[in-house]
FIFI-600137 format. One line per field, with one value per residue (C-alpha): residue number from 1; x, y, z. Coordinates in nm, 4 decimals. Last residue first. Layout:
i: c(NUM:...);
u: c(X:...);
v: c(Y:...);
w: c(Z:...);
This chain:
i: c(175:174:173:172:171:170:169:168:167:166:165:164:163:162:161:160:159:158:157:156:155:154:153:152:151:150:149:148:147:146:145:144:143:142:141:140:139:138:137:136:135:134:133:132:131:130:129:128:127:126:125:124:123:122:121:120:119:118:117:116:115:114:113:112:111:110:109:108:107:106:105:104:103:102:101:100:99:98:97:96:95:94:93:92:91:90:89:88:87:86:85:84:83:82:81:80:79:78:77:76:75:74:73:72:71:70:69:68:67:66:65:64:63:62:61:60:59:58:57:56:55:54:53:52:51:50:49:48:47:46:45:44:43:42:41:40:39:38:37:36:35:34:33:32:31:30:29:28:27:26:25:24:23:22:21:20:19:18:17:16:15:14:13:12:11:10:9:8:7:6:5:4:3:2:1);
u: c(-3.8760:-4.1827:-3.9913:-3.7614:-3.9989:-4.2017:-3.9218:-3.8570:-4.2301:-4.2090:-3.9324:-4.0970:-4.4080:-4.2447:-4.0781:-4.3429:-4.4867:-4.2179:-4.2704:-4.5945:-4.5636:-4.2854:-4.5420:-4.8099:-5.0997:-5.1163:-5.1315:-5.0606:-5.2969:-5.1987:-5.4163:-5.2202:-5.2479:-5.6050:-5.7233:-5.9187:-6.2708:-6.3952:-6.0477:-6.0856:-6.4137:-6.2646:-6.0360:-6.2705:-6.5357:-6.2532:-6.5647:-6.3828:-6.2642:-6.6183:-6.7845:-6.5759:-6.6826:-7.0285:-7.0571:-6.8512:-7.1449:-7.4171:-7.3748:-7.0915:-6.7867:-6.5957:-6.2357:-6.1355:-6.4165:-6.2864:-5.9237:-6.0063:-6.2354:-5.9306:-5.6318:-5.9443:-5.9933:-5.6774:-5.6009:-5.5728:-5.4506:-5.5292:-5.2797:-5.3963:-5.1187:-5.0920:-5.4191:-5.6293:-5.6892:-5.9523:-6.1516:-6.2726:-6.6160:-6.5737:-6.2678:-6.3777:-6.1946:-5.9966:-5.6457:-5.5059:-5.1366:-5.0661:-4.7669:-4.9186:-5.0556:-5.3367:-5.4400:-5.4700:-5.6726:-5.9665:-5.9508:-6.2171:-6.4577:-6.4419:-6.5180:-6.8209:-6.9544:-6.8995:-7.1239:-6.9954:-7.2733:-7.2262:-7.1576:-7.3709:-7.3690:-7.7438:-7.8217:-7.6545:-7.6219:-7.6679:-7.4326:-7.0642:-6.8468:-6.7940:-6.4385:-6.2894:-6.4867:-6.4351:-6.0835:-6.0405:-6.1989:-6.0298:-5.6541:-5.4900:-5.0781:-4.8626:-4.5300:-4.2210:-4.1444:-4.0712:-4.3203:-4.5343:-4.4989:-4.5370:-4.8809:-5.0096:-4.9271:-5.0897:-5.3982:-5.4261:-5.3862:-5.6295:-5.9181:-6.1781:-6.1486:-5.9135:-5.7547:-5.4012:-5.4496:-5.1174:-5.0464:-4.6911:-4.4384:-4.2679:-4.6089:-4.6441:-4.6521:-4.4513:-4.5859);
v: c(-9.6836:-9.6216:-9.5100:-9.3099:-9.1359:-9.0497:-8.8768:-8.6409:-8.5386:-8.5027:-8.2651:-8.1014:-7.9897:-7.8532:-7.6171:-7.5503:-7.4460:-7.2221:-7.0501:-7.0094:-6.9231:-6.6585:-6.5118:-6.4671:-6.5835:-7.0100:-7.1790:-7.5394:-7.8079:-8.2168:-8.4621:-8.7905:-8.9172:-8.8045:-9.1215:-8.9107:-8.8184:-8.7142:-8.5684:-8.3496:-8.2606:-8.1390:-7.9314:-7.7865:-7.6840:-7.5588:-7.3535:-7.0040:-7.0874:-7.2378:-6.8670:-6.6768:-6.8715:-6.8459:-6.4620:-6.3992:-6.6667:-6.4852:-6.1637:-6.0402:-6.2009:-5.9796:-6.1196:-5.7964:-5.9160:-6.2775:-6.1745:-5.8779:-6.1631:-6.3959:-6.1193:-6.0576:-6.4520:-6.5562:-6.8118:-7.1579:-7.4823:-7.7974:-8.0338:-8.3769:-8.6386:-8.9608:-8.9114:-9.1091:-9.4319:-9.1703:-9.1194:-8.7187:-8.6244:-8.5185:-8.2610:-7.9517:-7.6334:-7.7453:-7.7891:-8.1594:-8.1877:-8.4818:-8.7138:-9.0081:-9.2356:-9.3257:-8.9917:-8.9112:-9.2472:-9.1424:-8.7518:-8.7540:-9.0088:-8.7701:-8.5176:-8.6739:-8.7770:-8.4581:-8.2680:-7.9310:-7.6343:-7.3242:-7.0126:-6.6867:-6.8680:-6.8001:-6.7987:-7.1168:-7.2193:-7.5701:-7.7964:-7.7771:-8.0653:-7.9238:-8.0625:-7.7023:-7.5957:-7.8890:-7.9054:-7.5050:-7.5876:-7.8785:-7.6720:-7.9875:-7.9405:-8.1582:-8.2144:-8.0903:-8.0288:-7.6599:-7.5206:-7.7738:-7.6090:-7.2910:-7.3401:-7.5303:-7.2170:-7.0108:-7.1888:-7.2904:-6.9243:-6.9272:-6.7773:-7.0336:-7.2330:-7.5043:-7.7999:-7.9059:-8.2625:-8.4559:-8.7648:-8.9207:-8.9676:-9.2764:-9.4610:-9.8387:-9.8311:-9.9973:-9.9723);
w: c(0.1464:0.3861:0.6640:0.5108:0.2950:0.5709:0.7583:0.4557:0.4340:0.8377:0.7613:0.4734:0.6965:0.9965:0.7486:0.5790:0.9166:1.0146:0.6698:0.7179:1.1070:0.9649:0.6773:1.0086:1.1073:1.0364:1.3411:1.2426:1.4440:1.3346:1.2760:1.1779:1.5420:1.5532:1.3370:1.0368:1.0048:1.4066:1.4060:1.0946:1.1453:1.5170:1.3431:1.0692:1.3503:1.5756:1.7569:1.6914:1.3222:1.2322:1.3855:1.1773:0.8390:0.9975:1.0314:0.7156:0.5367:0.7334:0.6375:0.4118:0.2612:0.0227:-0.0509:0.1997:0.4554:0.4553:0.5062:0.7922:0.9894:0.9636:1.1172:1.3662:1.4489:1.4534:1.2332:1.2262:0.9659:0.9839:0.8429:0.7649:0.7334:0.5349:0.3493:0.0682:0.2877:0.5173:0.1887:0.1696:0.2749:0.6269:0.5000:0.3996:0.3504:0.0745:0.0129:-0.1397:-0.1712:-0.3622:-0.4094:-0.3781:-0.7429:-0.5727:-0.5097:-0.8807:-0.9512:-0.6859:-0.7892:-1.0669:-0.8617:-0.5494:-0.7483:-0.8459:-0.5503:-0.3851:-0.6202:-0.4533:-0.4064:-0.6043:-0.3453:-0.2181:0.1170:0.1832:-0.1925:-0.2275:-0.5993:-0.7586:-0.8944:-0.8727:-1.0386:-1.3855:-1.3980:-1.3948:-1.1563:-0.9401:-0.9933:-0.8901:-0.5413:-0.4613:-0.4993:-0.5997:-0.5669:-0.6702:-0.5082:-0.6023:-0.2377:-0.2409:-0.5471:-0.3824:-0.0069:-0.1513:-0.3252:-0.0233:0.2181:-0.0004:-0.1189:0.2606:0.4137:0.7002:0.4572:0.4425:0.7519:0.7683:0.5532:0.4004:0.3337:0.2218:0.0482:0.0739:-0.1501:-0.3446:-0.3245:-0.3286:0.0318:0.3489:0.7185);
């Protein structure tokens, strides 16, 4: 399969607090790619509405962040990291990555950004049922799915690693 694009679109997805910002931040600063950290465009681009009480969070106006990052994605060369993934446009991604965490090395993140209640209890709860990974498979054809456990600064590494050599790969197949 040929494309327009010189580089690939990636999704870096997972629970809240697996190490996406991270692991997308160093993979750009590596790749040259750009990164969108979904969370700070919608701020920035006014596209939360409402506020959660239960999840103590604004909710996302999908619609129109969607419509703000339609002409960046066709351009390729994107790292996209969010936690969600149902929403996005299948055509927008070459690869999904989503990323895991043990459960006590995740439940010791979340508590030290200051979840409590029911959104630490359900963050914790999505990493034990796979809810992000099996979003991501139900969303996207499960041979561009891939699982990256995501614990330790070696896994990190390893999986930027992993991550630049299918980048490379893609570019020679879709010269």
């Amino acid at each position: 399969m040929t494309t327009n694009k010189k580089d690939p679109n990636i999704l870096i997805t997972g629970t809240p607090g697996v190490g996406k910002s991270e692991l997308s931040r160093l993979l750009s600063e590596r790749t040259n790619l750009i990164w969108l950290d979904v969370s700070k465009l919608a701020v920035d681009n006014k596209c939360l509405e409402s506020y959660d009480q239960n999840y103590q969070c604004q909710i996302l106006n999908e619609d129109k962040l969607l419509d703000l990052m339609e002409p960046m994605m066709c351009e390729g060369g994107k790292i996209v990291d969010y936690h969600g993934v149902d929403f996005f446009p299948e055509r927008w991604f070459d690869i999904v990555f989503v990323l895991r965490t043990n459960n006590t090395i995740l439940y010791d993140r979340l508590d030290s950004r200051g979840y409590t209640g029911k959104k630490l209890e359900d963050n914790i709860d999505c990493e034990i049922f796979q809810t992000i990974l099996e979003e991501a498979k139900e969303s996207y054809k499960e041979e561009i799915v891939y699982e990256l456990q995501n614990d330790t600064l070696e896994q990190i590494n390893d999986n930027i690693n992993r991550i630049c050599e299918w980048i490379e790969q893609w570019k020679i197949d879709n010269q």
